[in-house]
N, C-alpha and C positions, 0 to 999 in steps of 0.2 A: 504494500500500500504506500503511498507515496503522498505526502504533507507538504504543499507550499508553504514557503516561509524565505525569511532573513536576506542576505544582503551582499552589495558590494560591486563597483566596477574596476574590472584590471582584467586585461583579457591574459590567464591560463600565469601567473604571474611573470611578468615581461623581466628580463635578465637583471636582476640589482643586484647590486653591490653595496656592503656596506658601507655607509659613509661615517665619517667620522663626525663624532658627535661633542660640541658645548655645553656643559650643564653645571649642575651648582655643588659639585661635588666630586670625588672619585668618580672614576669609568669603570664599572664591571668588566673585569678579566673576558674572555670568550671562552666559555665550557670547554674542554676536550670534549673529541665526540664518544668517549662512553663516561661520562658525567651525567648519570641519571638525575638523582636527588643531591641539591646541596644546600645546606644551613647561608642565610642571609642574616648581616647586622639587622637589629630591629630599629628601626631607623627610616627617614625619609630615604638616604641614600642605597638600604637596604631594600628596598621595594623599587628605586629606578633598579638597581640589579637585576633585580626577578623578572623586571617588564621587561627590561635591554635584553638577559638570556631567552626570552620568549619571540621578540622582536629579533634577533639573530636567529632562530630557527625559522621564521617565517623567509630569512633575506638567504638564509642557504635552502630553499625549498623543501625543508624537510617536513614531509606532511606528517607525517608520524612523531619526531619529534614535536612538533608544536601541539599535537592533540596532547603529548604524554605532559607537557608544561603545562597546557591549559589544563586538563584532569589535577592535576600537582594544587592546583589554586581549590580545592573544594575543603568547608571543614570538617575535618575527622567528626565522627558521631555527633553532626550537629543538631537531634534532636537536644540531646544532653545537654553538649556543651551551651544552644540558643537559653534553656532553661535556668540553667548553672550562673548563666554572665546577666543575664535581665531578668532574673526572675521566673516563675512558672506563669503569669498572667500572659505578661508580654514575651517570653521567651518562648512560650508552645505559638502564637499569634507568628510569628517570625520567623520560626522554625518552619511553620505550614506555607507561607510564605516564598524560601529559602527552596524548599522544595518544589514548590510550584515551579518556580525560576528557572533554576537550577540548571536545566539540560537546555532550554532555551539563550539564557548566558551566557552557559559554556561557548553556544556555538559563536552568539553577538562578539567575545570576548576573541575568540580566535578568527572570524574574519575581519575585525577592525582591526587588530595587529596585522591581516597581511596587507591590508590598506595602505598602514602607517608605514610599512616597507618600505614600499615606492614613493615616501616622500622625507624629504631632510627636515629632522625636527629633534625635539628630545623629551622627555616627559619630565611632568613637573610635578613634585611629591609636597604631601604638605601632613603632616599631626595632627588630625583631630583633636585631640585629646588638649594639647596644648594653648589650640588657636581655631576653636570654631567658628566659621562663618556666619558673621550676624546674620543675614538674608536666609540661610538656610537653616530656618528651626528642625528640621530634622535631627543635624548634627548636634546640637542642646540638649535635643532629645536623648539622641544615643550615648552620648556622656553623663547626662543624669541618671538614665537608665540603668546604667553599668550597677552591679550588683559585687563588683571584683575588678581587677585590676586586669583592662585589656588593652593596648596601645592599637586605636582607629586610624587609618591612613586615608589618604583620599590622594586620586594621579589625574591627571589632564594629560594632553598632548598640543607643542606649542610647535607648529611650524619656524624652520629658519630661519628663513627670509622675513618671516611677521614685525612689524615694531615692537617696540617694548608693552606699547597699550593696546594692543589686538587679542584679538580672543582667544583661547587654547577651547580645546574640546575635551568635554570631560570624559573619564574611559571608568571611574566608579569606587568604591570603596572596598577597603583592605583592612584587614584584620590579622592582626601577627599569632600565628599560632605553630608551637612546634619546629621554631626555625625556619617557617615558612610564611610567605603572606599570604590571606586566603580571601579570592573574592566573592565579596558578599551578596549573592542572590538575592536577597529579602529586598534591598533596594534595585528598582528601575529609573532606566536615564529618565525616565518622563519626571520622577521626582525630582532628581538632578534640574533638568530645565525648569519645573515650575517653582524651585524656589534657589534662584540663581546667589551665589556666595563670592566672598571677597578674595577668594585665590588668585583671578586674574580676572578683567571682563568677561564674561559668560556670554557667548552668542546667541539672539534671540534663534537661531534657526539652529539649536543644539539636536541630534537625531533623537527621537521617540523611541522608548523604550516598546512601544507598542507596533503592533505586527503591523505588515504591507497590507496583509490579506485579512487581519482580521487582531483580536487587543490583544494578545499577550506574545508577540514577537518582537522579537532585539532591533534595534535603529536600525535607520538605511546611512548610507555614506556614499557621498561622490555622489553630486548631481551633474546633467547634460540637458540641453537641450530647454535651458531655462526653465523646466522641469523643477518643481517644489518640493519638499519633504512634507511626509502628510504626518500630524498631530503639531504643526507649531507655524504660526500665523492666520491660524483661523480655518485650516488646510485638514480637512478629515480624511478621511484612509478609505482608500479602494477595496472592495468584494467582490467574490467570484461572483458572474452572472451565468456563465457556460463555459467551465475548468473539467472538461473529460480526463478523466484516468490515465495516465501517459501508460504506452504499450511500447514491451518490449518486441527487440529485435530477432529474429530467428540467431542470429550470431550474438545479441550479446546473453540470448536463453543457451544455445549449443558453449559458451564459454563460463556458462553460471557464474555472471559479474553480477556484484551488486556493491552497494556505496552513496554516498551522498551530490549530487551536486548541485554547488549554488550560484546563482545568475543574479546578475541586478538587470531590473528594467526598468522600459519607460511607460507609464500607464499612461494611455492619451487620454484626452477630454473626451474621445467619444466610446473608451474603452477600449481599444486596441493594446494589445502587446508589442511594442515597439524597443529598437536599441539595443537587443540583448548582448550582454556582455559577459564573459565566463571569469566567474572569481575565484572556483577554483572547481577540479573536477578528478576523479581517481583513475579514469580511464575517458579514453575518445570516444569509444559507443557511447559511452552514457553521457558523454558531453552534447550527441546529435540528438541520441534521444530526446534530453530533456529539451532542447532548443527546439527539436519539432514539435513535441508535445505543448511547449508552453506558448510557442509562435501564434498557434490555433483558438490559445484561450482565449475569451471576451469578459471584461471587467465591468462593475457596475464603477464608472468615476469617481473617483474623490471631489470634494465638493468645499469650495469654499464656505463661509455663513449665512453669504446672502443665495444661496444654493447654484451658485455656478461653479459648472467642474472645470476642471484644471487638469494639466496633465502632472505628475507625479513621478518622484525617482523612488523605487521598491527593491525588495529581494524579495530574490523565491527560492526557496529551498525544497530538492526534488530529493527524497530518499526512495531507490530501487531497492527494493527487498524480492527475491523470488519465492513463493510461496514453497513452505517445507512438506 
């Protein structure tokens, strides 16, 4: 069965190289390549590390590494631990949350690093704990909350080239656990955007944590074609009107592939599927496949508030599974 969702333009990721990075600290060494797990300072500096090793697997193409870093970010027995650090009210609320999230995240989490690949920038780490953001009551929240002592991180990403006063893009919240940072599920970028904080300007057009296709999918990134992001400037989200089941191929059934791939597109004002761009894909049948299949779909418009549609920058995530 196969779920549309998620995000991202870069066709099949185009050749980068790493570039060498300015930031406000140390530069994270580059893993050997059998460096599975490694302990980070608990620290701001400690979490650009985690993201840079994460961000270095996406710029050597390593699809398997980067899924094993992005899995590396979940918290060990987070019913418990959600209960243990806030309490059992707000700790099961969070927990429930955390899981809902969770596998949608994951994936938000690993195609916006290979975004960030292809551009020169560096993240920028900031201490909740320390220095909460007036604007963002959340962050107040989660510091009052605390029930024990946990050091809360929060990263953005600031392009290069930006001035000093341009917006960074925020990528979410970290929680130090175990020698590790662990990203926190339970919050969505939509919260991030609606209650914008003093880390650096927040951009009014920050991506939606909420789906292309529908509410609970990870932001879009990288728009084209003057194409909008739906949930921010008054911009609601596109639904399937006629999304047939994508059909496999005699060849990629006789080679039993199956995997994920995810495409950004353009959803036009009138509903069409336009633009498709491959962000990333495990093999080339299933890269045609899902291109034909989703070529064919018909959308109901995303919709401005005074109810005129617009066309829209989206992901769609195609998972092939062969039935067992």
């Amino acid at each position: 069965m196969f779920s549309p969702r998620h995000m991202l333009a870069l066709f099949l990721f185009l050749s980068i190289f790493p570039l060498s990075a300015r930031s406000q600290g140390p530069i994270a060494p580059h893993p050997s390549p059998t460096t599975s797990v490694r302990e980070y300072p608990n620290s701001p500096d400690g979490l650009r590390w985690q993201l840079q090793d994460i961000l270095n697997a996406a710029r050597d193409h390593s699809h398997s590494g980067l899924e094993s870093l992005v899995k590396q970010t979940e918290i060990p027995n987070y019913k418990e631990w959600f209960a243990r650090t806030f309490g059992r009210e707000k700790g099961d609320s969070w927990a429930a949350a955390y899981e809902a999230n969770l596998s949608e995240n994951e994936r938000y989490l690993e195609v916006e690093v290979v975004k960030l690949a292809a551009e020169d920038g560096e993240f920028v780490t900031r201490k909740v704990n320390d220095d909460p953001a007036p604007a963002r009551k959340m962050e107040v929240g989660m510091v009052d909350a605390l029930q024990r002592p946990v050091n809360i991180f929060f990263a953005s990403w600031k392009k290069r080239e930006s001035s000093k006063d341009s917006n960074s893009s925020p990528i979410g919240y970290f929680m130090f656990l175990e020698g590790r940072f662990r990203f926190d599920s339970a919050i969505s970028s939509t919260e991030i955007q609606l209650e914008p904080g003093s880390d650096s300007p927040t951009p009014r057009d920050v991506p939606s944590a909420r789906t292309a296709v529908g509410p609970n999918n990870p932001p879009s990134s990288g728009l084209s074609n003057s194409a909008s992001r739906p949930g921010t400037g008054g911009v609601g989200y596109p639904s399937c009107d006629d999304c047939p089941q994508l059909e496999y191929t005699k060849l990629a059934r006789a080679k039993r592939l199956e995997g994920t791939v995810i495409l950004q597109v353009i959803i036009q004002a009138d509903g069409a599927v336009s633009d498709i761009k491959v962000a990333k894909s495990p093999d080339a049948e299933l890269t045609q496949m899902a291109i034909d299949g989703v070529s064919k779909w018909h959308m109901n418009p995303a919709r401005r508030a005074d109810g005129e549609p617009v066309p829209v920058s989206v992901p769609i995530v195609v998972t092939f599974r062969l039935a067992k």
